[in-house]
C-alpha positions as CSV (number, residue, x, y, z in Angstrom):
1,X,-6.4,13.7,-3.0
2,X,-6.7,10.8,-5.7
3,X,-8.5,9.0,-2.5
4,X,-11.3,11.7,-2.3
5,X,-11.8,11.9,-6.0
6,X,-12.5,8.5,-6.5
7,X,-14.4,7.9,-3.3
8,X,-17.1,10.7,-4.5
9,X,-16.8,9.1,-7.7
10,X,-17.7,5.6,-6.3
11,X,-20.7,7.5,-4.3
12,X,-21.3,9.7,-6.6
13,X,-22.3,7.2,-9.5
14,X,-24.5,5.0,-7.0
15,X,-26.5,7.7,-6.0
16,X,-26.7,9.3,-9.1
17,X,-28.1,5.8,-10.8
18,X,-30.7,5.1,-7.9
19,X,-32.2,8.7,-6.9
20,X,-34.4,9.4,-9.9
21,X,-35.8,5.8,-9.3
22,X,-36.1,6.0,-4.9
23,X,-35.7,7.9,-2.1
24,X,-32.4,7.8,-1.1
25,X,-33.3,8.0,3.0
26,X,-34.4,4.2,2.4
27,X,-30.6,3.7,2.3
28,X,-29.0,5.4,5.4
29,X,-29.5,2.3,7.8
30,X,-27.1,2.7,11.0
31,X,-28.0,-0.6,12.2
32,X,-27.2,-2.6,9.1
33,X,-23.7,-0.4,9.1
34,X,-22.7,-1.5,12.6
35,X,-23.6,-4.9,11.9
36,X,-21.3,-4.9,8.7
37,X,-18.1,-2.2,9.4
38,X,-18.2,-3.8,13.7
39,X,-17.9,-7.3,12.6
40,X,-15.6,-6.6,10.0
41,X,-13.5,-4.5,12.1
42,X,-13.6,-7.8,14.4
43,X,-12.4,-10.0,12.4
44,X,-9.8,-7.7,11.0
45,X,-9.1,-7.4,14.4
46,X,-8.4,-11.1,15.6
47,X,-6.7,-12.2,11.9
48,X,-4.2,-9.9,12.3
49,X,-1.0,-9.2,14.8
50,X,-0.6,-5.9,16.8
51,X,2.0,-4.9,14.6
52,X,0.2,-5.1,11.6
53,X,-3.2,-3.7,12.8
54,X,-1.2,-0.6,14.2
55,X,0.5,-0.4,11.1
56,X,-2.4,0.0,9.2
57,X,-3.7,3.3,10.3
58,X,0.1,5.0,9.6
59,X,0.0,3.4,6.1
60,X,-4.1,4.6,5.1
61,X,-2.7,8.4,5.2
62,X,-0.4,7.1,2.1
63,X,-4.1,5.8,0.6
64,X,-5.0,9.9,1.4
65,X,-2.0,11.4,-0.1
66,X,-2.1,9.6,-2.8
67,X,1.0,9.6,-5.6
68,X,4.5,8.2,-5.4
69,X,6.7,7.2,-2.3
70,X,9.5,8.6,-4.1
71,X,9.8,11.1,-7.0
72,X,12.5,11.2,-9.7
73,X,14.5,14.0,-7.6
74,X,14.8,11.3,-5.0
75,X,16.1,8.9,-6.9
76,X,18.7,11.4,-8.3
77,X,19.8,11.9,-4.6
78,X,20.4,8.1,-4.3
79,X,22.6,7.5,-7.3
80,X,24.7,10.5,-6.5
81,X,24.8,9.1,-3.2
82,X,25.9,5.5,-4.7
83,X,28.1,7.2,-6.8
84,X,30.2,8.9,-3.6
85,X,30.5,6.1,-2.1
86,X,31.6,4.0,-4.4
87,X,34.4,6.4,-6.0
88,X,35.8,6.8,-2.3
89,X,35.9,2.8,-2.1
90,X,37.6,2.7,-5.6
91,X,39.9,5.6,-4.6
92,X,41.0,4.9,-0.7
93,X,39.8,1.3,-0.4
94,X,36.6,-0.4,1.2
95,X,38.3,0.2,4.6
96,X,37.6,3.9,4.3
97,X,33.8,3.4,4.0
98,X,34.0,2.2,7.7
99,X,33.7,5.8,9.5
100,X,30.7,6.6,7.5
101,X,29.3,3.1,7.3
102,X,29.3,2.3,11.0
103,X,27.8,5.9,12.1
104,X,26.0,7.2,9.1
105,X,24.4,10.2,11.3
106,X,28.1,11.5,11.8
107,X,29.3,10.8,8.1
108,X,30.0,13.9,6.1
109,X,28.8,11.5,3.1
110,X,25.6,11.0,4.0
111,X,25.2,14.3,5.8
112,X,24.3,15.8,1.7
113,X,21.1,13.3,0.8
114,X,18.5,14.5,3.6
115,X,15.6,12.5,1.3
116,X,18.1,9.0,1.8
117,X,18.8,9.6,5.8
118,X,15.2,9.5,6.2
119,X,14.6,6.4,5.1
120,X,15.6,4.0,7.8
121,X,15.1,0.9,5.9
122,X,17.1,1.9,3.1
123,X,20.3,3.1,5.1
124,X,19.5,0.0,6.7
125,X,20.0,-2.2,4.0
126,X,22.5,0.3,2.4
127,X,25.2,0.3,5.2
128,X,24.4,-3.6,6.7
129,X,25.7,-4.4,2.8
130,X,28.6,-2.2,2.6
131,X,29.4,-3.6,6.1
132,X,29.7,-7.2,4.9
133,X,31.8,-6.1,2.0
134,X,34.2,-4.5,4.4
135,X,34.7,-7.4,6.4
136,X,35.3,-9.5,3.5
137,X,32.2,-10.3,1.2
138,X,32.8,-9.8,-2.2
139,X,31.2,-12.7,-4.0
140,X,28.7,-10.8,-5.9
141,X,26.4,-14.3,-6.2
142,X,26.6,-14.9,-2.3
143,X,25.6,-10.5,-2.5
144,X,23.3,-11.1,-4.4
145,X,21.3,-13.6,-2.8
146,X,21.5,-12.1,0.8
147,X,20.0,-9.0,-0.9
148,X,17.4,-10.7,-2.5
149,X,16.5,-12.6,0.8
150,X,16.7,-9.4,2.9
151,X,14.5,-7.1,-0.1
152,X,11.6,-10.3,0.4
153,X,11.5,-10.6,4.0
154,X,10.7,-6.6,4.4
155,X,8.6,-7.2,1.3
156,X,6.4,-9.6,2.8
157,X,6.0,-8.0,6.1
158,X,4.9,-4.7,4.1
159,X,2.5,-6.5,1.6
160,X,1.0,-8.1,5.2
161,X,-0.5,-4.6,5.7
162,X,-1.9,-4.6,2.5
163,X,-3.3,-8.3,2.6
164,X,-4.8,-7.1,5.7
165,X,-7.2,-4.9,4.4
166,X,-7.8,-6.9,1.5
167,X,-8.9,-9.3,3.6
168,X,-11.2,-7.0,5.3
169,X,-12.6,-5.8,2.6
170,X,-13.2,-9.9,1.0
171,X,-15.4,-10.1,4.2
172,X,-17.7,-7.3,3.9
173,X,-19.9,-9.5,1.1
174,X,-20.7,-12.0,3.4
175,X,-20.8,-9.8,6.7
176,X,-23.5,-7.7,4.5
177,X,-25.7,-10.5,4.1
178,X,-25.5,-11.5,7.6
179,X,-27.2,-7.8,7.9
180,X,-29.3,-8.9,5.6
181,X,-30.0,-12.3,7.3
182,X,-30.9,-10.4,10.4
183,X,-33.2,-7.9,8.6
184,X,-35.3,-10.8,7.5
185,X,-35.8,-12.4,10.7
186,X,-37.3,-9.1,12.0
187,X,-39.6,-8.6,8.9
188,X,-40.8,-12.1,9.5
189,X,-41.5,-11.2,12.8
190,X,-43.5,-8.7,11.5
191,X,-45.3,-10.7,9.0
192,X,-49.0,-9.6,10.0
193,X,-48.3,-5.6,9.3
194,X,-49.3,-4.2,6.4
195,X,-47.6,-4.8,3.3
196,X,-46.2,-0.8,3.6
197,X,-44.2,-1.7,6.6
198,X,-43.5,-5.0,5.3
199,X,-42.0,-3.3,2.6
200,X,-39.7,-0.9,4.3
201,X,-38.5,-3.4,6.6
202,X,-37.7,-5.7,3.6
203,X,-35.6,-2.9,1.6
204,X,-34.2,-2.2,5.1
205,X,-32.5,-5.7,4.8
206,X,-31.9,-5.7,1.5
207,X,-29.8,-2.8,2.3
208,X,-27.1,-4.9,4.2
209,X,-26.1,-6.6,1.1
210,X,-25.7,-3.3,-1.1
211,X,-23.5,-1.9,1.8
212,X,-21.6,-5.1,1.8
213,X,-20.7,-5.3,-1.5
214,X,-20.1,-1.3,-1.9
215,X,-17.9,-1.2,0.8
216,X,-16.2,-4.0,-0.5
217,X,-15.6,-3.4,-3.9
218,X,-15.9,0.2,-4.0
219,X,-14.3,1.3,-0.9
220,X,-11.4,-1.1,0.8
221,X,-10.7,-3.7,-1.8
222,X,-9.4,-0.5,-4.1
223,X,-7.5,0.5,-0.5
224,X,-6.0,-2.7,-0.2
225,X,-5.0,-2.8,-3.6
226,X,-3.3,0.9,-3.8
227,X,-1.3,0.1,-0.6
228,X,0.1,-3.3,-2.5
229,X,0.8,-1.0,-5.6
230,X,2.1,1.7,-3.2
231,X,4.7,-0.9,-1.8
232,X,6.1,-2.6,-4.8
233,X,6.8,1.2,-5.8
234,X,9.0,1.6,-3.0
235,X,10.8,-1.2,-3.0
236,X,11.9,0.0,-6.1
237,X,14.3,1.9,-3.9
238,X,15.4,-1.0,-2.3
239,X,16.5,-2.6,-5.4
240,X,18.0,0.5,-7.3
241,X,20.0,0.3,-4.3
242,X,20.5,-3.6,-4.9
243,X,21.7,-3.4,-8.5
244,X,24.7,-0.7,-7.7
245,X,25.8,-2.4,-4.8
246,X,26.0,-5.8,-7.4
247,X,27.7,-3.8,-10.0
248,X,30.3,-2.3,-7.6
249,X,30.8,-5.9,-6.1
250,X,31.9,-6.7,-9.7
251,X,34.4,-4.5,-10.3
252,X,32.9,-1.5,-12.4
253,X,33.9,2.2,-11.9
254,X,31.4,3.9,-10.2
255,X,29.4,5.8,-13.1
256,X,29.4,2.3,-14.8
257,X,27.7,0.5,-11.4
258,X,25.4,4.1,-11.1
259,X,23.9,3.2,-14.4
260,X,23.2,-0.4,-13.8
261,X,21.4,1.1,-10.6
262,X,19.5,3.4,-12.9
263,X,18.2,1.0,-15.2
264,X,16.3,-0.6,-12.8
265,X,14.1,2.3,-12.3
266,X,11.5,3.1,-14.8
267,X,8.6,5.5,-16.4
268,X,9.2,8.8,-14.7
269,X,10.9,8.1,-11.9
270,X,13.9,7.4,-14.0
271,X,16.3,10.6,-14.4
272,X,18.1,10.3,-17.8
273,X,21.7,9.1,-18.1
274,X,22.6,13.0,-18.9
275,X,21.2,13.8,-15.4
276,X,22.9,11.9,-13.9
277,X,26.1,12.9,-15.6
278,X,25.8,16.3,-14.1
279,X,24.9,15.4,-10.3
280,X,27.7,13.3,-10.4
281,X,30.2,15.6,-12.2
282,X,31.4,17.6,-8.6
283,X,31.4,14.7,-6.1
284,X,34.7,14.3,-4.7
285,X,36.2,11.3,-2.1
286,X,35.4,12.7,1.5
């Protein structure tokens, strides 16, 4: 929605500036947009893996829906959820996480946070964690760092999306005056026409550097940018997860390790300490 809105925003203020001054038909030039989007499209194409490239068309619908990956109910369903588990480790032992730990689809834990189970990466990281604890890893500084290694790695290949089409879009510039490059060579092999055609065939050229630098700047460099900002907002998941698990680690009762999870959220997405309070007040050990 926010996607639409500032596209016709984007378009919307270019045209509006240049059509009391020209016509805009002098500006729809397929040629010059093959030349530009094709060879930009083919070098996206041979910078980038297979995963990444088919990656990219699953991730542009998030440009399209625009808004958070996770709102502040979610994050309410992930504390309570950090705060079950770790009240049956501190009541029954880290043992007794095993049977929901080792098949989460078959834990009666897990079975009441729908929003969590969805997310593979984070039940990923949530149970591989919990897992190591079980067998014996407790050091919260040896935690800690494994955490912080695993959060980067799927960081970095989620930003690679995102550098993708940044790179794409840092390319357009230079791939528009290649358009226009080309433009010129076929005015000049039209020098002896009249300066009316000249004309045209000149702001046909010219053209290829407007598009360039629109599509750039006004179309996927703001795409690349809103997936980056898109995926530092949802590793913010990954690390609410991160602090609770260092807190438990430590030693703290549950609600204690729930609120240093909390605090790492912020804005809107944070519930309040109250609200917490009361989705927490009725879990029992499974």
């Amino acid at each position: 929605m926010f996607f639409i809105i500032g596209f016709l925003v984007v378009i919307g203020s270019v045209l509006g500036g240049y059509m009391p001054h020209g016509d805009v038909r002098v500006l729809w030039q397929p040629l010059e947009v093959l030349i530009i989007l094709g060879s930009a499209i083919g070098g996206f194409i041979i910078s980038n893996p297979k995963s990444v490239i088919l990656s990219v068309g699953k991730h542009f619908g998030r440009v399209l829906k625009g808004g958070e990956p996770f709102s502040k109910a979610d994050y309410v369903e992930l504390l309570t959820l950090q705060f079950a588990i770790f009240k049956l480790a501190k009541s029954k032992g880290a043992l007794a996480l095993e049977a929901h730990i080792e098949n989460p689809e078959d834990s009666s834990i897990f079975a009441n946070y729908p929003t969590f189970m969805k997310n593979h990466d984070a039940l990923e990281f949530f149970c591989d964690t919990l897992r190591l604890m079980t067998m014996g890893t407790d050091n919260p500084h040896e935690l800690e760092a494994m955490m912080d290694e695993d959060i980067e790695a799927r960081k970095h290949e989620a930003h690679s999306i995102a550098h993708a089409v940044t790179g794409m879009a840092d390319g357009l510039p230079a791939f528009g005056i290649v358009a226009a490059v080309l433009g010129v060579i076929i005015t000049m092999g039209s020098i002896s026409e009249p300066p009316e055609v000249l004309g045209k065939l000149i702001g046909g050229a010219l053209v290829g550097t407007f598009l360039g630098v629109l599509l750039a700047y006004g179309i996927f460099g703001p795409i690349g940018n809103n997936l980056a900002v898109y995926c530092d907002n949802e590793f913010k998941y990954l690390e609410c997860i991160r602090s609770g698990i260092l807190a438990h680690a430590q030693g703290y009762a549950p609600a204690i390790s729930v609120e240093f999870a909390r605090k790492t959220l912020t804005g809107h997405d944070r519930p309040t300490f109250l609200e917490i309070e009361e989705a927490t007040a009725n879990v029992v050990p499974a």
